[in-house]
N, C-alpha and C positions, 0 to 999 in steps of 0.2 A: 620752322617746320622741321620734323626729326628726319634726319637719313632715312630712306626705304633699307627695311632688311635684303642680307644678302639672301642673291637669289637659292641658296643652297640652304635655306632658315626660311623656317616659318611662325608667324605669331601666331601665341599658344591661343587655345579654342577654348574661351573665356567671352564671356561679353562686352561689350563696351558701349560706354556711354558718352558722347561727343556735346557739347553745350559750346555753342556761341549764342552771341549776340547778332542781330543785323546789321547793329551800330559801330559793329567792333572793327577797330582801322587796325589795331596790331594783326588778329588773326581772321580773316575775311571768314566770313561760313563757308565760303566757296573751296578752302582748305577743308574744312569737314568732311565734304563728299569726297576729296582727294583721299584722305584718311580713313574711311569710311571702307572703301575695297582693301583695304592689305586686313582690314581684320574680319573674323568669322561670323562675327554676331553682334552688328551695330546697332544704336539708335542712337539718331543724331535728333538734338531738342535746335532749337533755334528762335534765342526769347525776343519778343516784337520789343523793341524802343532799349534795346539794351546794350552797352557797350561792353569791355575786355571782361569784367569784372562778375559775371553773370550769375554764379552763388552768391556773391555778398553784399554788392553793391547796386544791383538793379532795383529798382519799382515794384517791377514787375514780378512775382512769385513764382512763375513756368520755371523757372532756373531749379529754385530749390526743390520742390517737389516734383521735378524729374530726377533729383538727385536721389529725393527720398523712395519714388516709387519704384527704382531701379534697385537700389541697396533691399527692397524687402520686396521685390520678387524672387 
């Protein structure tokens, strides 16, 4: 998980898009929502039966097409 900025810094006002898996042992979803409050404008996707790899390696499609629906909004 990345250092929190210092408190004298803020992350810039941008959106962001957060993707785990449920399956994922390296970064639990549960860091998402930790990650999720330091930035302005989140959405966090979180793909059913998916492990670390959630754009490229999953089944499951939610992954890529939150990618895609975020990049062309």
């Amino acid at each position: 998980m990345p250092p929190a900025p210092p408190a004298h810094r803020k992350l810039p006002k941008v959106p962001v898009l957060l993707l785990g898996g449920d399956r994922d042992l390296a970064t639990p979803y549960e860091v998402l929502y930790e990650q999720a409050e330091l930035a302005h404008d989140p959405k966090i996707v979180i793909v059913p039966g998916a492990a670390h790899s959630v754009q490229n390696r999953a089944a499951n499609p939610a992954g890529r097409q939150a990618v895609y629906d975020f990049l062309l909004k």
